[in-house]
Every structure is written in C-alpha cells, then in structure tokens.
C-alpha positions in Angstrom: -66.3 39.8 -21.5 -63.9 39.6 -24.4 -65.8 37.9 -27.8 -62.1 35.7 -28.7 -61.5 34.5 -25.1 -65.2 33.1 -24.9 -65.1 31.7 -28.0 -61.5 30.1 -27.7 -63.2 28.9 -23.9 -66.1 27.4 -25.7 -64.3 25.7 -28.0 -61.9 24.3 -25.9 -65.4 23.1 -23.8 -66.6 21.4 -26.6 -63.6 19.5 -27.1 -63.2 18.3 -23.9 -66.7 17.2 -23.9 -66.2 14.9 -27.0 -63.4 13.8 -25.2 -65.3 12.3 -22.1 -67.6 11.6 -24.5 -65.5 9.4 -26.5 -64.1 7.7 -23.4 -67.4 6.4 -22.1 -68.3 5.4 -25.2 -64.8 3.8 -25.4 -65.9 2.1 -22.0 -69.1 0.5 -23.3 -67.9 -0.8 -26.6 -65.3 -2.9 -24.7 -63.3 -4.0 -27.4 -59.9 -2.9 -28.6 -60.3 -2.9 -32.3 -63.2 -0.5 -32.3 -61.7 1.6 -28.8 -58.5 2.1 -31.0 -61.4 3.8 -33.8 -62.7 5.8 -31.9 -59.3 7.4 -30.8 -58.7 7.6 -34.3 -61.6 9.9 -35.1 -60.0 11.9 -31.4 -56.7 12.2 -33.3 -58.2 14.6 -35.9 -59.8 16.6 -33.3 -56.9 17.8 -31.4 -55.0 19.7 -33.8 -58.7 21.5 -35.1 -59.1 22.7 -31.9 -55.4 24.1 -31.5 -55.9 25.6 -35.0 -59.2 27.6 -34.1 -58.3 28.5 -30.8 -54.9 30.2 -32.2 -56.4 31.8 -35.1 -59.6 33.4 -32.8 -56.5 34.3 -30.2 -55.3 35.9 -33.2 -58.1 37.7 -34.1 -58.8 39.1 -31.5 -55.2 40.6 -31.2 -54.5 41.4 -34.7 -54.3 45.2 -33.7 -52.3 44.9 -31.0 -49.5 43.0 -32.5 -46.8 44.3 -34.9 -46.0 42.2 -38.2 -43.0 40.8 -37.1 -44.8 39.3 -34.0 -47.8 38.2 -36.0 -45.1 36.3 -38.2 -43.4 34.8 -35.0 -46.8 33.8 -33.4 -47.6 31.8 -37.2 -44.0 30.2 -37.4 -44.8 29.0 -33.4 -47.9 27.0 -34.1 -45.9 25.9 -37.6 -43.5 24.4 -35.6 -46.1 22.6 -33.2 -48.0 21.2 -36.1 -45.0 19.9 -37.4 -44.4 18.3 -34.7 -47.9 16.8 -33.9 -48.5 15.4 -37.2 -45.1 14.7 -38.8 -44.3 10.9 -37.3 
C-alpha cells in the first residue's frame, strides 16, 4: 500500500470523525449560541485537512511531476484557499 494515499486516507478519517463528533456534541448541548462555537472551532479544521492532504499527495508525487506541473498543482489549491477563506 502506498505510504501518501494511507496517510492522506487517515487524515481525511480523522476529520470526518471530529466531524460526527462535533455534531453529536452539537446535539446534546442544545443551544444555538454554543452549537454556532463549536462550528466555529469545525471552520479551522477544514482547510488543515485540505492543506495536509495536498501537500502528502504532493509528496508522494514529487518525482513524478515536472516543475511546471508542480507550480500548476500550488497555484490550484492557491486559488481554492482564496476562495474558502477570503469572504
């Protein structure tokens, strides 16, 4: 099995399980103010994840891609950050 594609699963199961996590605990506080906290804390976590993921993906095919790929694949997520944290 390939090291970056487990790691980049693993990850991304680790996220989803704060996910659920955060939902039930969501669920059991029962009140807005501190449901709209907790998705809050979520917020951060998203964009972490997408940032590992790529850069382990990257890794793992750093000698299989040209420069000039490399530099598209960088300018890619840019543009998605951008766009997820710019309001």
């Amino acid at each position: 099995m390939d090291k970056a594609a487990f790691s980049m699963a693993m990850l991304r199961i680790v996220s989803g399980s704060l996910e659920l996590t955060a939902a039930i605990v969501i669920l059991r506080l029962n009140d807005v103010q501190k449901a709209l906290a907790v998705n809050s804390m979520l917020a951060l976590v998203g964009p972490l994840v997408l940032i590992s993921t790529t850069m382990i993906g990257l890794t793992g095919l750093a000698d299989k891609l040209s420069p000039v790929k490399f530099i598209w694949i960088l300018a890619g997520v840019g543009c998605l950050l951008i766009g997820i944290l710019r309001k």
